[in-house]
C-alpha positions as a Markdown table, in Angstrom:
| # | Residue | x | y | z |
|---|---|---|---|---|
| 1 | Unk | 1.2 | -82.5 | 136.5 |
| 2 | Unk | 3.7 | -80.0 | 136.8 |
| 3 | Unk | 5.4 | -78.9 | 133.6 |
| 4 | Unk | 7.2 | -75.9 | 132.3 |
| 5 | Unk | 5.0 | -73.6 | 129.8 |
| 6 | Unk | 7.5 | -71.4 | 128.4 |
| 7 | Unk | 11.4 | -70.7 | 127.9 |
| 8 | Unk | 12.4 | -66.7 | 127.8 |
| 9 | Unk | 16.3 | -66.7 | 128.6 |
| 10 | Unk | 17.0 | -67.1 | 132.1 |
| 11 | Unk | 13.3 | -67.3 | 132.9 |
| 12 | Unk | 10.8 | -70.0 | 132.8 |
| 13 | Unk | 7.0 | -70.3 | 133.4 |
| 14 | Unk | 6.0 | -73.3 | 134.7 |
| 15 | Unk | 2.4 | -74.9 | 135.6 |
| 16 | Unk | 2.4 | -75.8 | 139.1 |
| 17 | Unk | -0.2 | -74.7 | 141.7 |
| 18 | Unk | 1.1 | -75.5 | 145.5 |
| 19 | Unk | 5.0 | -73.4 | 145.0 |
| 20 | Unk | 5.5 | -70.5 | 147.3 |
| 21 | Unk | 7.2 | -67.7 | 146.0 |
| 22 | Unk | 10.8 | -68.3 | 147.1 |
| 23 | Unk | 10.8 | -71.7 | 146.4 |
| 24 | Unk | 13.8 | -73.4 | 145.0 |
| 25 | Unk | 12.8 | -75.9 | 141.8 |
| 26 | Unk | 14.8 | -78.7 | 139.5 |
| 27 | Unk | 14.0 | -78.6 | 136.4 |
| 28 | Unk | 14.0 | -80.8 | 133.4 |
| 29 | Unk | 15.8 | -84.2 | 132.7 |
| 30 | Unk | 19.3 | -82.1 | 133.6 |
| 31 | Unk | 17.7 | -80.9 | 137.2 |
| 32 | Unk | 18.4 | -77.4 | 136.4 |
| 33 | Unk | 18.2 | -75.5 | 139.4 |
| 34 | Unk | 15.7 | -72.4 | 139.8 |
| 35 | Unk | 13.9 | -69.7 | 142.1 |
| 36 | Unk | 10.5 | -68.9 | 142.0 |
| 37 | Unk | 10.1 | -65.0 | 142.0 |
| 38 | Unk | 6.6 | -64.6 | 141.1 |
| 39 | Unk | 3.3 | -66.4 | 141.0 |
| 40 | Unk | 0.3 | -65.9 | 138.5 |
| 41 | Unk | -3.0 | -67.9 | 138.9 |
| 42 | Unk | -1.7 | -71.6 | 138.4 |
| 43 | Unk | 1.6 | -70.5 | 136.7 |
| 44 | Unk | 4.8 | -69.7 | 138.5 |
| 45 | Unk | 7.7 | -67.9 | 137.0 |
| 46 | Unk | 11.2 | -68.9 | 137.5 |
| 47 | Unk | 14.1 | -67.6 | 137.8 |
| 48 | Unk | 17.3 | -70.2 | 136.7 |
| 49 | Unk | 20.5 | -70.8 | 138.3 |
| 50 | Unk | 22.2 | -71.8 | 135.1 |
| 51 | Unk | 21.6 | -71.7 | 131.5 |
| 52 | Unk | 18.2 | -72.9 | 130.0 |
| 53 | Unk | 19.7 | -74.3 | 126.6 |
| 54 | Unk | 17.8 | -77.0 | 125.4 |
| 55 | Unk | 15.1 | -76.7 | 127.8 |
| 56 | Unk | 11.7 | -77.2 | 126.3 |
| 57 | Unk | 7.7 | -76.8 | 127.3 |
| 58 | Unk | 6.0 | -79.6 | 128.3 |
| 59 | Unk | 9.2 | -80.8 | 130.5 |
| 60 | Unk | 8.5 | -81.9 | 134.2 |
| 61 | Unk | 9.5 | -80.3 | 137.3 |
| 62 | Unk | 9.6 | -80.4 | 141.1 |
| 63 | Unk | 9.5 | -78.2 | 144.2 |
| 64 | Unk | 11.7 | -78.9 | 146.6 |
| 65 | Unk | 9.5 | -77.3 | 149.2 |
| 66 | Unk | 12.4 | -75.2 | 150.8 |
| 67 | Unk | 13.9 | -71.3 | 149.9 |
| 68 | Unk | 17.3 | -71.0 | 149.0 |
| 69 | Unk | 19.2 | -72.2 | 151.7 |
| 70 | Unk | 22.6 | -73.0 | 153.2 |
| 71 | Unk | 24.4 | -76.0 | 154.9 |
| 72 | Unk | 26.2 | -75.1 | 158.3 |
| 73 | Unk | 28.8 | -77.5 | 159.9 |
| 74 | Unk | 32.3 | -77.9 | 159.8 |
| 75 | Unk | 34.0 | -78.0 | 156.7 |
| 76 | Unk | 33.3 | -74.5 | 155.8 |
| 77 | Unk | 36.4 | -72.9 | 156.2 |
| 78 | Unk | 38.9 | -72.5 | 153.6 |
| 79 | Unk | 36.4 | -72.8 | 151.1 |
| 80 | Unk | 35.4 | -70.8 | 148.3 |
| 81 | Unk | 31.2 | -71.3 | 147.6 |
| 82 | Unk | 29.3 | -69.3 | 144.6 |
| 83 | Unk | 26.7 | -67.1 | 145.2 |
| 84 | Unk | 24.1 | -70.2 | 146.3 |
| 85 | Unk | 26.3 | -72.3 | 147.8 |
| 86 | Unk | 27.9 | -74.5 | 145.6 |
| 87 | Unk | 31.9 | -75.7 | 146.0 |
| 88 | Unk | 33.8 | -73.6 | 143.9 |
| 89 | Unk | 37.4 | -75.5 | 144.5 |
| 90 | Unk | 35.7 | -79.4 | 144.6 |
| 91 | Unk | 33.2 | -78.5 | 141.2 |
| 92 | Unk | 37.1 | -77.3 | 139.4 |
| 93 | Unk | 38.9 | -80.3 | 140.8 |
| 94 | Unk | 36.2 | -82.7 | 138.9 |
| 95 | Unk | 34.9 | -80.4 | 135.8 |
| 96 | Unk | 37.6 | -78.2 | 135.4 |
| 97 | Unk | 36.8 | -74.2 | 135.0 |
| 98 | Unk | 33.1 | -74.5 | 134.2 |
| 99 | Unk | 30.3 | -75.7 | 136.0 |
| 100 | Unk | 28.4 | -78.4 | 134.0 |
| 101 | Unk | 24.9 | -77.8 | 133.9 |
| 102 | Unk | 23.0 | -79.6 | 136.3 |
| 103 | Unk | 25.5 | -81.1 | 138.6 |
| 104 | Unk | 25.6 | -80.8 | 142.2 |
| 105 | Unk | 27.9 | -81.3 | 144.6 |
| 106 | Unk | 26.9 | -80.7 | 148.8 |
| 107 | Unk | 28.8 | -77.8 | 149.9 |
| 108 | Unk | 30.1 | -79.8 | 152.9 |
| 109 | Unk | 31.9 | -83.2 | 152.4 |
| 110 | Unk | 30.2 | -86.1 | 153.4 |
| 111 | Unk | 32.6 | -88.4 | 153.3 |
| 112 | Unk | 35.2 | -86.6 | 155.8 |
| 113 | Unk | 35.1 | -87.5 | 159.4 |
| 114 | Unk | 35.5 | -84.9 | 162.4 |
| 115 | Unk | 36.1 | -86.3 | 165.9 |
| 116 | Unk | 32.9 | -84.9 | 167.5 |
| 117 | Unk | 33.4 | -84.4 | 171.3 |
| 118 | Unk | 30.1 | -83.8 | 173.4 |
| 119 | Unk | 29.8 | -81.3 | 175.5 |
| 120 | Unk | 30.5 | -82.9 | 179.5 |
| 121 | Unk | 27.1 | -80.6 | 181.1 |
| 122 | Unk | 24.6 | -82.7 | 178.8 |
| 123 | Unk | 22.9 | -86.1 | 180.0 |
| 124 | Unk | 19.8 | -87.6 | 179.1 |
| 125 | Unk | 16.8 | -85.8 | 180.4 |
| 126 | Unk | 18.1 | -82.5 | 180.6 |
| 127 | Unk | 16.0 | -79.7 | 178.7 |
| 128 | Unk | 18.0 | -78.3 | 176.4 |
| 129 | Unk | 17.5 | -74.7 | 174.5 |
| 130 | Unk | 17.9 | -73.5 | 170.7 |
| 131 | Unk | 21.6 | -72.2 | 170.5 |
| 132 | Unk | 22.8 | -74.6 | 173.2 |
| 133 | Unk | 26.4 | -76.5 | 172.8 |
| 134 | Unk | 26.3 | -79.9 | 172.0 |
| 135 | Unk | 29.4 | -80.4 | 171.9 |
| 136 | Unk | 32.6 | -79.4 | 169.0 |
| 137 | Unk | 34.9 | -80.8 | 166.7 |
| 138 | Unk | 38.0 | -79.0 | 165.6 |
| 139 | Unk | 37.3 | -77.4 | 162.3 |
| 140 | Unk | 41.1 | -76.2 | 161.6 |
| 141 | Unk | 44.2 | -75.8 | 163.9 |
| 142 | Unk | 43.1 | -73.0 | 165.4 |
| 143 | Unk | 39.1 | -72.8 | 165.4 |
| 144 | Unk | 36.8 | -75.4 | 167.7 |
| 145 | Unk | 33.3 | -75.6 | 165.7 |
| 146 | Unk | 30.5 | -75.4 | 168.1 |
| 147 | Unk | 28.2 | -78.1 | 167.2 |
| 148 | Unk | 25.4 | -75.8 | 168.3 |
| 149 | Unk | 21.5 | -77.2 | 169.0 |
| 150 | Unk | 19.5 | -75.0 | 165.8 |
| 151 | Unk | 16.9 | -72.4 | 166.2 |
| 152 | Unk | 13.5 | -74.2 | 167.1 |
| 153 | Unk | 14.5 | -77.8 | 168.1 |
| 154 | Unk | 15.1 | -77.5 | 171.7 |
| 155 | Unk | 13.5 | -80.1 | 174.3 |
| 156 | Unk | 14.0 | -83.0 | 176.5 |
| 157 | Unk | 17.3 | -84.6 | 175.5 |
| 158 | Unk | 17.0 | -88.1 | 174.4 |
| 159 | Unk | 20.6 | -89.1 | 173.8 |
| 160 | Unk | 23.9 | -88.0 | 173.0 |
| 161 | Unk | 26.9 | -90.1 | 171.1 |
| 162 | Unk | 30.1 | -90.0 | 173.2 |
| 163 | Unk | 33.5 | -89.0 | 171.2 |
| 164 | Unk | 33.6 | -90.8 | 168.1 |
| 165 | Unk | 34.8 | -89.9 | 164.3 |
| 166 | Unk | 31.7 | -89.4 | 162.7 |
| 167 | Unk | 30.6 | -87.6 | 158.8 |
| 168 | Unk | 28.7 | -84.2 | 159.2 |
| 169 | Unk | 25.4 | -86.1 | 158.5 |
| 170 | Unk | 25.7 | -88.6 | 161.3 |
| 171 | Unk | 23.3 | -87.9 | 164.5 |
| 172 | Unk | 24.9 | -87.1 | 167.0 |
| 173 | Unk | 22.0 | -86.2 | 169.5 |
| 174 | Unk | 18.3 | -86.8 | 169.7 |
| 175 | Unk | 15.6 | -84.4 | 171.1 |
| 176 | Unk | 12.0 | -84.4 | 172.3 |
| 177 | Unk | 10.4 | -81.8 | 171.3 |
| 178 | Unk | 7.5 | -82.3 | 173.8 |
| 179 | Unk | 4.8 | -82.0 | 170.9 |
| 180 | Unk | 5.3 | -85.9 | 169.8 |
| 181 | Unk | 8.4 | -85.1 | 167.4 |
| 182 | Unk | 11.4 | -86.3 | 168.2 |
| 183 | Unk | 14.5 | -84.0 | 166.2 |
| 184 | Unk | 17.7 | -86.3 | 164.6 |
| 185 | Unk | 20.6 | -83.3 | 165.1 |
| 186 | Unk | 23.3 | -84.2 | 163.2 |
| 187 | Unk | 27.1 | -82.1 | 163.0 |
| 188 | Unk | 25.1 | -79.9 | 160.0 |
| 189 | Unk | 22.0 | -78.2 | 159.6 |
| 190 | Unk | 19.9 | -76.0 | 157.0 |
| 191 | Unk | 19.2 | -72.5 | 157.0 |
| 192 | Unk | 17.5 | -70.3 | 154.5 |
| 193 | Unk | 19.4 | -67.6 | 153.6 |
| 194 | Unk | 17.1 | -64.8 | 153.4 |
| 195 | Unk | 15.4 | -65.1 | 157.0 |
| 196 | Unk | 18.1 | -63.6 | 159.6 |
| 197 | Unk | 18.9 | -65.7 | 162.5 |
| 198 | Unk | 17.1 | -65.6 | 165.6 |
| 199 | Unk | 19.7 | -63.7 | 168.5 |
| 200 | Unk | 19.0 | -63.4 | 171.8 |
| 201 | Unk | 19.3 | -59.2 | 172.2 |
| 202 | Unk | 20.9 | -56.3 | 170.5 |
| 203 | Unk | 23.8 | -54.7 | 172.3 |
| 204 | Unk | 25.2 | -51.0 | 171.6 |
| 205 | Unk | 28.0 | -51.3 | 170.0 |
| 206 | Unk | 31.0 | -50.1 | 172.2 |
| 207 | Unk | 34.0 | -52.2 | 171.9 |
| 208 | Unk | 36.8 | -51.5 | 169.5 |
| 209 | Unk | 37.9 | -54.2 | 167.0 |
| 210 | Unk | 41.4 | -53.7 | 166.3 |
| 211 | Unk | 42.7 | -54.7 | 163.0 |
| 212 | Unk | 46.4 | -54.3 | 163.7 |
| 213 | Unk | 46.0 | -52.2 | 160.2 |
| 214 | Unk | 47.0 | -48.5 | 161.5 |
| 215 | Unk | 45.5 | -46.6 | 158.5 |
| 216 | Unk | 42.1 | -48.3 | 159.0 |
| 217 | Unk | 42.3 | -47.9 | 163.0 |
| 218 | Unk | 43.6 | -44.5 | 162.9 |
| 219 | Unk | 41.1 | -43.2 | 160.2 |
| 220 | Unk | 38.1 | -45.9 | 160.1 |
| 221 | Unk | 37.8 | -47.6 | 163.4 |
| 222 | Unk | 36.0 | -50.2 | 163.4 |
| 223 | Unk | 33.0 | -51.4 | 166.2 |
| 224 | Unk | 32.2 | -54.7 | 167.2 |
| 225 | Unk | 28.7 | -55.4 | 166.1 |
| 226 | Unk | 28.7 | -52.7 | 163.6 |
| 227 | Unk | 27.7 | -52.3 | 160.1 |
| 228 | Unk | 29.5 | -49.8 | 157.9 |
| 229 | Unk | 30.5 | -49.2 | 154.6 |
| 230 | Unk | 34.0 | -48.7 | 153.6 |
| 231 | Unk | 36.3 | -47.5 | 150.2 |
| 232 | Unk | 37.8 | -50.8 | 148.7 |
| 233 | Unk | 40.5 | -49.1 | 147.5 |
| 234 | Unk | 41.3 | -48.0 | 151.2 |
| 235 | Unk | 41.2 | -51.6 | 152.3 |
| 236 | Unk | 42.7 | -52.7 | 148.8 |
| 237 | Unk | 46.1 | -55.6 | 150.0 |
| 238 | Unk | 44.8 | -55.2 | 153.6 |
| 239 | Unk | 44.3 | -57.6 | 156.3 |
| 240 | Unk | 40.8 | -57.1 | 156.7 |
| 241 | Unk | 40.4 | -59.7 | 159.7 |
| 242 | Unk | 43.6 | -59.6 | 161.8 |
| 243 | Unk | 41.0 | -59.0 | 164.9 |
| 244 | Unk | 38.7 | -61.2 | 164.2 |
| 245 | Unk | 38.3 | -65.2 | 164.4 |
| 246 | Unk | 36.8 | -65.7 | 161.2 |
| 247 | Unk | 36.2 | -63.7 | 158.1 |
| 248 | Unk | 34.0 | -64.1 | 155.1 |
| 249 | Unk | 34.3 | -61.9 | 151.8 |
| 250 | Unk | 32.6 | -62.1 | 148.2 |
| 251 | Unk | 35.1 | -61.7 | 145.4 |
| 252 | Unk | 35.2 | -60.5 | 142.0 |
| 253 | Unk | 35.9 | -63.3 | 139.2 |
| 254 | Unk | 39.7 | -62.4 | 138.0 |
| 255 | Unk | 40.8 | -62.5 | 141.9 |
| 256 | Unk | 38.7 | -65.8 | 142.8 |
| 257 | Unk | 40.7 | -67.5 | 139.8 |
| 258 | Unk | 44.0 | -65.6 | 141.1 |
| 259 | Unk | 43.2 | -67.4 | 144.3 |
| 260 | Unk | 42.2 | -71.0 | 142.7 |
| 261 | Unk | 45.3 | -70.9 | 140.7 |
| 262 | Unk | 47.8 | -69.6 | 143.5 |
| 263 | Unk | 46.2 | -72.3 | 145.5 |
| 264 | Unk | 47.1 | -74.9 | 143.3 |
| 265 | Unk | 50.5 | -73.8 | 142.8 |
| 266 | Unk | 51.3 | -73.0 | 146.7 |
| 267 | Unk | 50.2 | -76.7 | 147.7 |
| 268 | Unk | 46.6 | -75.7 | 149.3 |
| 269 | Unk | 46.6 | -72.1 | 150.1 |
| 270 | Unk | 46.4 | -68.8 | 147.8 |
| 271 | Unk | 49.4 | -67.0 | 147.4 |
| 272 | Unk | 48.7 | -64.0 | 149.5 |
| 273 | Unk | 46.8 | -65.5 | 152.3 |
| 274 | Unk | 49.7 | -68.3 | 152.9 |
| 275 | Unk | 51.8 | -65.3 | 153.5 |
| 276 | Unk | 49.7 | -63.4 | 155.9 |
| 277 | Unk | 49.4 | -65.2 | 159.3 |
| 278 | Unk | 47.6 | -64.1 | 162.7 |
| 279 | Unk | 50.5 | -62.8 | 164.6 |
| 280 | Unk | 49.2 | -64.5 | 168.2 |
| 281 | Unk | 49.2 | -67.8 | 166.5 |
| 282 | Unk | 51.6 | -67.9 | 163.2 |
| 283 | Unk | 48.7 | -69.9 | 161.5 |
| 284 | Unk | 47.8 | -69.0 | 158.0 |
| 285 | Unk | 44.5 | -66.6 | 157.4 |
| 286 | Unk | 42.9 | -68.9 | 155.3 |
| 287 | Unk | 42.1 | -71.6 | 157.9 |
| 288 | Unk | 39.8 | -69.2 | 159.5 |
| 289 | Unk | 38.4 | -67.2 | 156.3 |
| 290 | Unk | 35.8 | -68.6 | 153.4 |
| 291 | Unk | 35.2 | -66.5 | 150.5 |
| 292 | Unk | 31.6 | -66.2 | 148.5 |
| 293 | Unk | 32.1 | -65.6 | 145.2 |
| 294 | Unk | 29.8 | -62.8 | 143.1 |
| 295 | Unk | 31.1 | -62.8 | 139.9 |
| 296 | Unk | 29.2 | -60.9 | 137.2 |
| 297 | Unk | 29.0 | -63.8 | 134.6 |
| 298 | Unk | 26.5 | -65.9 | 137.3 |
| 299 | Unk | 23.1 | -66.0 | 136.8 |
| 300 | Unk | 21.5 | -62.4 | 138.2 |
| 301 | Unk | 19.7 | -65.1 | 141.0 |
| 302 | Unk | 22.5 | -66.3 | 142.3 |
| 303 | Unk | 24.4 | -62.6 | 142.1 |
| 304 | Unk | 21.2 | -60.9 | 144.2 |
| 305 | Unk | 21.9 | -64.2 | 146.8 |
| 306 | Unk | 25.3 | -64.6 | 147.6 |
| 307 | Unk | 25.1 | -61.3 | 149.9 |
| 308 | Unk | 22.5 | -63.4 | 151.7 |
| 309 | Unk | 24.4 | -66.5 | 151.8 |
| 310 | Unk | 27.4 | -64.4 | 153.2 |
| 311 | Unk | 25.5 | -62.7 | 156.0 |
| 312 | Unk | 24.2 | -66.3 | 157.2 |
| 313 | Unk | 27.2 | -68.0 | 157.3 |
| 314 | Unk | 28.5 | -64.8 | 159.3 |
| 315 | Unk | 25.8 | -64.8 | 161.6 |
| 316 | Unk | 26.5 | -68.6 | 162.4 |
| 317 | Unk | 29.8 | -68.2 | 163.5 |
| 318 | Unk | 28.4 | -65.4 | 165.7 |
| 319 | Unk | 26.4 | -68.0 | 167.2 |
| 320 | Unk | 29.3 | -70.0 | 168.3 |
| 321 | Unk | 30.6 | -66.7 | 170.1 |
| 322 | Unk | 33.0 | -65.9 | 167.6 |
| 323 | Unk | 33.7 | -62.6 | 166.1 |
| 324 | Unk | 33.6 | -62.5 | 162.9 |
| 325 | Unk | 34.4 | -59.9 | 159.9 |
| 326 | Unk | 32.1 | -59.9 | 156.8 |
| 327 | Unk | 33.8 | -57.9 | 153.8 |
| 328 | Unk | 30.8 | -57.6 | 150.6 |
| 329 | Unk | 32.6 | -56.3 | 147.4 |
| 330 | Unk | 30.7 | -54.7 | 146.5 |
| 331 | Unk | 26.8 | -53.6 | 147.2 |
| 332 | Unk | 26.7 | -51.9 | 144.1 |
| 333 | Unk | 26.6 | -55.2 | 142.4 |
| 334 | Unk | 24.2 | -56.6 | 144.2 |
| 335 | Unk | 22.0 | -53.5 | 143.6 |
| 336 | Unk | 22.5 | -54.1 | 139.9 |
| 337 | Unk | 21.1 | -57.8 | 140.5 |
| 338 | Unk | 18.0 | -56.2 | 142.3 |
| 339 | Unk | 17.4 | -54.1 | 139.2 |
| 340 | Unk | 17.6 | -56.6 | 136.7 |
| 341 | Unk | 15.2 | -58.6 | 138.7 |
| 342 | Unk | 13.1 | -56.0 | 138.9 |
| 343 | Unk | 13.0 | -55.4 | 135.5 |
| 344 | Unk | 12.2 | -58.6 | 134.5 |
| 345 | Unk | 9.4 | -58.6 | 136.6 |
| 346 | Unk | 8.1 | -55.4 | 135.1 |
| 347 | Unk | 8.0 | -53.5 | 138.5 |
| 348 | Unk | 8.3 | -49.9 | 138.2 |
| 349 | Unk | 11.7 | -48.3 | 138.5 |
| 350 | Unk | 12.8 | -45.4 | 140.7 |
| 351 | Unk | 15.6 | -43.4 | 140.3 |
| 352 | Unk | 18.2 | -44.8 | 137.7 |
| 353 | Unk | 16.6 | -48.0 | 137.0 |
| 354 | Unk | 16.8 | -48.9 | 140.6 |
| 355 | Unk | 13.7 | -50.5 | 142.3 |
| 356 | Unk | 11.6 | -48.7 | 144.8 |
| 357 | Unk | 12.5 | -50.9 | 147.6 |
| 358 | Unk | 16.5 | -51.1 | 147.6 |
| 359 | Unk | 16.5 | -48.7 | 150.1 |
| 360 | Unk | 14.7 | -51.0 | 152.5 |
| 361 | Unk | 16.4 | -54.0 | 151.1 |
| 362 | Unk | 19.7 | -52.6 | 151.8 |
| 363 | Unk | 18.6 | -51.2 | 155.6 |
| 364 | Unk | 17.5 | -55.0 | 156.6 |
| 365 | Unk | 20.8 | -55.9 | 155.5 |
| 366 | Unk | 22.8 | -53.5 | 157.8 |
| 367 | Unk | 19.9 | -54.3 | 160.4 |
| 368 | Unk | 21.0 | -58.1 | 160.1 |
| 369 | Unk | 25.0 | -57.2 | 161.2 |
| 370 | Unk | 24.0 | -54.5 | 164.0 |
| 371 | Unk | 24.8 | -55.7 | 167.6 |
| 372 | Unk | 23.1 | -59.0 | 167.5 |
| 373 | Unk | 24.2 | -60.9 | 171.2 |
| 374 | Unk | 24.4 | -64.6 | 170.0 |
| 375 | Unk | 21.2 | -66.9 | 170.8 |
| 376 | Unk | 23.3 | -69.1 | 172.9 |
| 377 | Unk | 21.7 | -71.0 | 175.9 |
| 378 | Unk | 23.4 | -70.3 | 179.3 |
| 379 | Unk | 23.4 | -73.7 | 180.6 |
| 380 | Unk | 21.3 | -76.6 | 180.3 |
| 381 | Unk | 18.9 | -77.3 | 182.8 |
| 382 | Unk | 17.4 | -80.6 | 184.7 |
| 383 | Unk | 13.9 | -81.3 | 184.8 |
């Protein structure tokens, strides 16, 4: 039976033998959340997600036999997520300031309906491909959200619903896989975070993006499929995504609660992002941004993830052939997550406390933004 063994802070030693390292847990009669980070013999150790307080040996467990990952669908936009995911605005609307232990709310709501309109090209029998349109539904005034078949579930389509108003978990297509499973796509699927999304080729990176800021296209220019690091204090008040058609960013804690309260008090938008509008449509920048917060009182798991849960929400959007602006305040943070995970694993440090591998960590990162053509199927085919 799998059990916890031992309480030390934020990590936890369980007894079970079939986890993968990776693996996300619940555990105890509060289904506290956790990550497996290392393996020893028949005993696992966890890393939490939220306080252990009153957790106890001998308490029982499960493996939800998935990494951390990440709902996509409509709905994200506008929303402010921690670093694995969780509803930042909906979780203060019900419980106030502070997360109760062992609560959890789905990122996207299930109970709000999107008119779903298939694509026209699709009829039953045609062989469809990972990354082709199924159809859309319109995520804010000014973005269409590709409904977009996932990586690895292409194949003989069975059906497709016609235009309806349907919840992000309602199928809206079935697909024969050709190997006797037949795949339910619904308006959402899973992704973990930490495995980059499959693209269909690398381009160079050649044309500008424009971010109607002169000081940062003057000085900085930017490139369209580039990685690069910037000063915040250069970017400091700035319009980072003026260019782009969505953006995504990772915020510290005092301007994430700036935000929530300005929000309240401006009727559904922060202060400063009500203000700033696109200047081709007048529409306010926060129908097309979402913000991942990284702030340093979260559990050092969920700090060391939310960069990964901000690059895979980027790269979806990519995938619907949008461009798309990632903004990470800051990497040194999320270095300082790596080395306290480190540490508590008792791997040997490198210069300043830092583990041997950032380096590579931090060059798969960059790899991850760098000229990736979306994996988008050019049309679907008969058989």
């Amino acid at each position: 039976m799998a059990k916890v063994v031992e309480v030390n802070g934020p990590l936890v030693t369980v007894e079970l033998a079939d986890v993968c390292t990776g693996e996300q847990v619940r555990i105890g009669r509060l289904n506290l959340m956790g990550e497996v980070i290392a393996r020893h013999g028949e005993r696992a150790l966890v890393q939490m997600y939220e306080p252990t307080e009153s957790l106890r040996p001998g308490e029982p467990l499960v493996a939800l036999g998935h990494p951390l990952s990440v709902e996509l669908g409509p709905g994200l936009l506008g929303g402010i997520f921690d670093g694995v995911q969780r509803p930042l605005l909906e979780h203060a609307r019900q419980h106030g300031d502070f997360i109760p232990r062992g609560v959890h709310i789905p990122p996207l709501d299930r109970n709000r309906l999107w008119r779903f309109e298939p694509s026209p090209k699709l009829k039953s029998g045609m062989r469809i491909e990972a990354g082709a349109v199924l159809g859309s539904v319109q995520e804010t005034a000014t973005i269409a959200h590709r409904i977009l078949v996932p990586p690895g579930m292409g194949g003989e389509l069975l059906e497709i619903s016609i235009a309806s108003d349907v919840t992000v978990d309602a199928v809206v297509a079935r697909v024969n896989s050709g190997q006797g499973d037949v795949h339910e796509l619904k308006l959402f699927h899973r992704w973990p975070v930490r495995s980059p999304r499959p693209y269909r080729q690398r381009d160079d990176a050649v044309a500008p993006l424009l971010t109607g800021q002169r000081i940062l296209d003057t000085f900085f220019p930017l490139v369209k499929g580039w990685a690069r690091r910037r000063a915040r204090s250069v970017r400091r008040g700035q319009d980072h995504s003026a260019a782009a058609d969505c953006a995504l960013g990772r915020r510290r804690h005092r301007d994430l609660r700036r935000l929530r309260r300005a929000r309240e008090r401006a009727g559904g938008h922060p202060r400063k992002l009500s203000q700033a509008h696109r200047p081709n449509t007048g529409r306010s920048l926060m129908e097309r941004t979402l913000l991942v917060a990284n702030t340093s009182n979260m559990p050092v798991v969920a700090r060391e993830a939310s960069i990964y849960v901000g690059v895979t929400l980027a790269e979806y959007y990519r995938d619907q052939g949008y461009d798309v602006v990632m903004v990470a305040d800051s990497t040194s943070r999320w270095a300082e997550a790596l080395r306290e995970v480190a540490g508590r694993l008792g791997q040997m440090p490198v210069e300043e406390g830092y583990p041997a591998y950032l380096a590579s960590r931090l060059a798969a990162l960059y790899e991850r933004a760098d000229g990736c053509r979306p994996l988008r199927a050019a049309t679907a085919r008969s058989r």
